[in-house]
N, C-alpha and C positions, 0 to 999 in steps of 0.2 A: 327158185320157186318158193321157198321155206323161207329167204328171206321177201320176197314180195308181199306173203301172204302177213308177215309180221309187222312191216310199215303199213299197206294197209286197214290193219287191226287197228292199230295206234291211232292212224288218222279216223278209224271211225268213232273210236272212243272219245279221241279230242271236237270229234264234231257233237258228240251225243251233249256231251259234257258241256259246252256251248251253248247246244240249244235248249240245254234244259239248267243253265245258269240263272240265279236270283238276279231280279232286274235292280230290290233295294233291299237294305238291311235297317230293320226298325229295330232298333234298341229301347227295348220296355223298362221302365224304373218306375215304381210306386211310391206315391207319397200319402204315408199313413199314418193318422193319430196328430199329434200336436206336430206343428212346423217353426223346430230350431234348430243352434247351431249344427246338431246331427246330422240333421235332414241338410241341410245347407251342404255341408261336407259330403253328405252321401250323392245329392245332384249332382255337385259342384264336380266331382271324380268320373260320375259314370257322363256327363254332356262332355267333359274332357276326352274321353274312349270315343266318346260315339262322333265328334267330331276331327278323330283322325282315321276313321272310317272311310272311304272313297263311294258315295250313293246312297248315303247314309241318313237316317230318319230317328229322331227321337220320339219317343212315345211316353207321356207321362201321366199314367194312371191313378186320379185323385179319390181320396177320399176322408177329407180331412175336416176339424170341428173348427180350424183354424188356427193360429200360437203368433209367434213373434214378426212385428216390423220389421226387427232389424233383420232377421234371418229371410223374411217375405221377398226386400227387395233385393237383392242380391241375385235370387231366381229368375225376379222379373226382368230385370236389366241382362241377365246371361239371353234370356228369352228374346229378347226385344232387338239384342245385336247377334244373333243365333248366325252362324255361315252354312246354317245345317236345319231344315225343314222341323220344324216343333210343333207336335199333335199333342193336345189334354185332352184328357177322357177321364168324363165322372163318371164311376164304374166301379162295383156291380148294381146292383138296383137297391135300391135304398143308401148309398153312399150321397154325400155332399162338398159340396166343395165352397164354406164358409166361412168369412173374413180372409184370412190371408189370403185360401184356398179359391179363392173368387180372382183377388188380382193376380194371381199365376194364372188360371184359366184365363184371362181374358189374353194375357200377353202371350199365348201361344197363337203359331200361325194358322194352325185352326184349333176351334175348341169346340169339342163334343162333348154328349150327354149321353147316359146309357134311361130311358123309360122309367121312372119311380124314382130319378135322383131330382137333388135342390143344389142352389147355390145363391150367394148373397147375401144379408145380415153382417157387413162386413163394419160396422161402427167400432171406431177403435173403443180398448177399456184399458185405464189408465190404475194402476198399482200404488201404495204410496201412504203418507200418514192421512194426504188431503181428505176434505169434504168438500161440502158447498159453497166455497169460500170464493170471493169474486177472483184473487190469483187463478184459485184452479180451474175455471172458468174458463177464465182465458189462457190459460194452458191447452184447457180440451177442446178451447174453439183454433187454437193455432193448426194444434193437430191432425184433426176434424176437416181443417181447408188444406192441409196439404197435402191428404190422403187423398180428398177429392179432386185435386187437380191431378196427382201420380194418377189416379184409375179412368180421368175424365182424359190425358194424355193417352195411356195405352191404347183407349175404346175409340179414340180418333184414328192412333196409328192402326190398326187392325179394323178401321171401318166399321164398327160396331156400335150400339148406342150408348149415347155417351148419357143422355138424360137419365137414364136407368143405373147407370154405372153410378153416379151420383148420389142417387136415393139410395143405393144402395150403402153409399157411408154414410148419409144424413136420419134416413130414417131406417135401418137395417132392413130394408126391402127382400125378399126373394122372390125367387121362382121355381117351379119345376119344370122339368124338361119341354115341356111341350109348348109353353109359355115363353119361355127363354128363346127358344127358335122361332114365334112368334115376333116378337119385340126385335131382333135380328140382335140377340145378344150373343149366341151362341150358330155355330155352321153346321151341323149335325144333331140326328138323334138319332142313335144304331145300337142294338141289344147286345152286340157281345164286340170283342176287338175285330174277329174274322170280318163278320159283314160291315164295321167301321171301313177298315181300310180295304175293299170291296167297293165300298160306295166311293173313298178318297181317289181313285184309281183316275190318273188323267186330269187329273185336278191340278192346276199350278198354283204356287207358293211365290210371293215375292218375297227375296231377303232382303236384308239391311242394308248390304250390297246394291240392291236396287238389280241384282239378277233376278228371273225368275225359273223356275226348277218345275219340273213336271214330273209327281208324281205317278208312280208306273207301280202298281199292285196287284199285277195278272201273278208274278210270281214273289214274293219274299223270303226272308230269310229272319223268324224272330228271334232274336238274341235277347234274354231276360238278364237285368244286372240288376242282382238282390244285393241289397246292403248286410256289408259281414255282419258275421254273429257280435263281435267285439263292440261295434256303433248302435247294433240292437238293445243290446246291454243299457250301451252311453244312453240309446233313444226310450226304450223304458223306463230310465229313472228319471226322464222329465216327465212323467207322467206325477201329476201331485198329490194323487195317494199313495205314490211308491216311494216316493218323496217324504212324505209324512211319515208311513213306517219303518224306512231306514232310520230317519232320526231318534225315534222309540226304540229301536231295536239298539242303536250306539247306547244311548245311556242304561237301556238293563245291562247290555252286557258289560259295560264297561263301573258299573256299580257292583257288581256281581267282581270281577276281577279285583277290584278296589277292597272290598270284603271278603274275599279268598286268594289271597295273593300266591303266585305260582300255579295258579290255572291257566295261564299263558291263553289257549285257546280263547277263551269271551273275550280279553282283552284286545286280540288279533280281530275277531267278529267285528267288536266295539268299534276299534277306528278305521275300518275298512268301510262300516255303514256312515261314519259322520263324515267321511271325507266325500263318500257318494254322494251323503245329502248336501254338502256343500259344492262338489260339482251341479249339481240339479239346482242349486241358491243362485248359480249363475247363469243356468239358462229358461229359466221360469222366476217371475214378477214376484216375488216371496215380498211382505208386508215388513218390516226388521221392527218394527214397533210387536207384532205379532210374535216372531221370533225371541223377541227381550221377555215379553210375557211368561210363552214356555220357559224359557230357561230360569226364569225367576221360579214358577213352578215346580218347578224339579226340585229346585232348591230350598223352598222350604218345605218340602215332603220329608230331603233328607235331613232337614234342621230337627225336622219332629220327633227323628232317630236319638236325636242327643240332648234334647230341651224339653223339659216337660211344659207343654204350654195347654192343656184339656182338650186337644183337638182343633184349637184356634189355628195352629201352621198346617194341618190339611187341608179344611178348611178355605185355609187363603190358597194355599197351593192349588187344590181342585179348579177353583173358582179361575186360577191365574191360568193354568193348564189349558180350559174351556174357551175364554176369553183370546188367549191366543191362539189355539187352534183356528178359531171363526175369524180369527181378524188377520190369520197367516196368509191366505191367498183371496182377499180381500169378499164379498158377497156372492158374488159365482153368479149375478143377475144378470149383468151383459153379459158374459161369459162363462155359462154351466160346465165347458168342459174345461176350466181352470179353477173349480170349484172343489174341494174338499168334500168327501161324501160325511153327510154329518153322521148318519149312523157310526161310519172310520169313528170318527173324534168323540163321539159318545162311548164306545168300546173299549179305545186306546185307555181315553182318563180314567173309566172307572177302573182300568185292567191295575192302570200305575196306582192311583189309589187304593187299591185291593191288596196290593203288593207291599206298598209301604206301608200299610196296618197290617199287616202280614207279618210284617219283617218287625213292627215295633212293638208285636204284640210277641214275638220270638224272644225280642230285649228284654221284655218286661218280664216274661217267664223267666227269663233265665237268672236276674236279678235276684226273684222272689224262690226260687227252688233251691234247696236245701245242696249244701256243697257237697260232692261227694268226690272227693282229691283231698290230699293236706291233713291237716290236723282234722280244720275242719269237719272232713266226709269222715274222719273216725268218730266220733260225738254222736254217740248213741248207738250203734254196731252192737248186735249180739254178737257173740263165741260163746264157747265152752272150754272150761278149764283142761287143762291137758295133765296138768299136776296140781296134787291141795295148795291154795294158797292160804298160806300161815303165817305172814300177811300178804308172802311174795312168792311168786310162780311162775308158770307157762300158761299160755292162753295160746286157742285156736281162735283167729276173725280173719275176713274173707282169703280161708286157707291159708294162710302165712302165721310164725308164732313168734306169740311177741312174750315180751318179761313182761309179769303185772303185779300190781299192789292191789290188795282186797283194802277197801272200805266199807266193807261190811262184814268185819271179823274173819272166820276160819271159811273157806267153801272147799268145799272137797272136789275130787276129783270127777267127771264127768260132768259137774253142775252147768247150768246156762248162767253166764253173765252179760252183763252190761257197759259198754264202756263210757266213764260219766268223763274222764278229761287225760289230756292224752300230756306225759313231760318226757321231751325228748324220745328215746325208742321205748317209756315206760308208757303202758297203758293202766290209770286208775279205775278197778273196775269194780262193781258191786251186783252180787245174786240179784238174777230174776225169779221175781215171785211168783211163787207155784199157781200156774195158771195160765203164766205168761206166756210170750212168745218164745219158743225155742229156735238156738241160732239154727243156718245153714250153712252145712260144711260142702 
């Protein structure tokens, strides 16, 4: 009886468990802020998990300003040969999903909007010494058609409008949501992920495969895969005002080491922030004519330390400082969020300027103030005799006694002197006149 009643336990619990199984598992990944090698690595890991999944659904929630080609198509190409149902969702309300951030949305098998979001403005901006020059021209028109053909290609494959997709490299066109699904750019517009995938329910996906898969959202299962803290780090310092003050930050501290040698510490700081700033040189469009500036900058700030030139090498330095700051990550016109905050670069320079007159007006003190070591710092030293000198005695000066020679006849004992010149451990000293200053013992 005891055992009847324990198999049937068993089998009810494997039936509950059944029927109350997830039909699919969406795998949530967010893509936030600038899109490079980070973000590429962070996708490229969690589409990896989520397609060795079995019923398995990727979910990737944008909200980005835009960043890298090279890092853009890599997404879109996982996207486009996806063996696994791919949902974009611009999301929360006021997010957008611009320039890169536009062709990842479109190469998902579906793509949603959440109410109050934008996407599009997606016009490449090209980094560099160029200007107006008919080469660079034709460099931005190369690149300009081959963008538009990659986003006029996806919007085909995905049945979506392609004319729009277009404009949207040529003349950085957007939309917001409700526009977007208008124009049949976009398959959705749903307020939160719940009611998103609520409405996707029953909905089929064709793969690349050429199967098609029917999505089932009565019940799921969501798996969130946040990008470690370690690639958050990596993905913070493409950010290019974090960018900018790593690299300020490497040269104080590493000037600072330089000038107090065996601080060990700044010097550690120092090449921990430049090596940062040079992984970030590698994944954000940095100007190297910009870059040459700063560093000439610095440099003659600290020439001013050792050269008397009347302010002429801060001066230039300032000026070189400025000029490179604004020309490091090129106007920020097509692109504000790869722009340099100028308040940043007006703060940094004047901080370094403030510092290096700081530090040369410490030089300059220290040059013109009266020696107090050596022979030197004894030249002029009250004491008090300790014994009459008649011509030779004892003298008290800063507590220590020394042998001394009067040059000024007899002085008896307790008198204040003077010390006018110091030979070997003799001190030459002559009476302070009554009125004077009396030593301190």
């Amino acid at each position: 009886m005891k055992k009847a009643i324990v198999v049937v336990s068993l089998l009810l619990i494997v039936l509950l468990f059944c029927g109350f199984s997830w039909a699919m598992t969406v795998y949530r990944v967010d893509i936030k802020g600038l899109i490079n090698p980070v973000t590429l690595k962070y996708i490229s890991n969690s589409f990896e998990r989520a397609k060795g999944s079995k019923g398995s659904v990727l979910l990737v929630v944008i909200d980005t300003p835009g960043g890298l080609v090279s890092s853009m198509r890599p997404i879109v190409q996982a996207f486009l040969n996806s063996p696994i149902p791919v949902i974009a969702y611009v999301y929360p309300r006021g997010a957008r999903a611009a320039s890169a951030g536009t062709f990842i949305l479109l190469s998902a098998h579906i793509a949603a909007m959440a109410p109050g979001t934008t996407l599009g403005a997606a016009h490449p901006v090209a980094f560099g010494f160029g200007g107006k020059s008919k080469e660079n021209k034709v460099m931005e028109g190369k690149v300009v058609n081959d963008l538009v053909a990659l986003i006029k290609a996806i919007a085909k494959e995905r049945g979506r409008n392609e004319k729009w997709a277009e404009m949207a490299i040529r003349t950085s066109a957007t939309l917001t949501a409700d526009e977007a699904l208008k124009q049949n750019v976009i398959d959705v517009v749903s307020p939160n992920i719940d009611s998103l995938l609520r409405s996707l329910d029953g909905r089929a996906v064709k793969l690349s495969s050429g199967e098609k898969v029917k999505l089932d959202f009565k019940r799921y299962k969501l798996v969130y895969l946040r990008m470690p803290w370690h690639d958050k780090v990596l993905h913070l310092i493409g950010d290019p005002n974090i960018a900018y003050i790593l690299l300020f930050i490497g040269f104080y501290a590493l000037i600072f080491e330089v000038t107090h040698p065996g601080a060990v510490l700044p010097g550690v700081i120092g090449a921990l922030s430049l090596i940062l700033f040079f992984f970030s040189f590698q994944i954000l469009p940095f100007n190297v004519a910009g870059l040459v500036l700063i560093f000439l900058g610095i440099g003659l700030l600290i020439l001013e330390l050792f050269i008397v030139s009347h302010g002429v090498l801060t001066i230039g330095g300032a000026i070189s400082l400025l000029l490179g700051s604004f020309m490091l990550m090129g106007s920020g016109k097509e692109a504000p969020y790869l722009k340099i905050s100028t308040g940043l670069i007006i703060g940094m320079v004047a901080a370094t300027v403030v510092l290096f007159a700081f530090a040369f007006g410490l030089a300059l003190y220290a040059q013109r103030r009266k020696p107090i070591s050596g022979k030197e710092g004894m030249m002029g030293e009250k004491g008090i005799a300790k014994t009459k000198l008649s011509p030779q005695g004892m003298v008290l000066v800063h507590g220590e006694l020394w042998k001394a020679v009067s040059l000024d006849g007899d002085i008896d004992e307790g008198e204040s002197v003077e010390v006018i010149e110091v030979d070997g451990l003799t001190l030459k000293v002559r009476r302070v006149k009554e009125g004077g200053e009396r030593g301190v013992l």
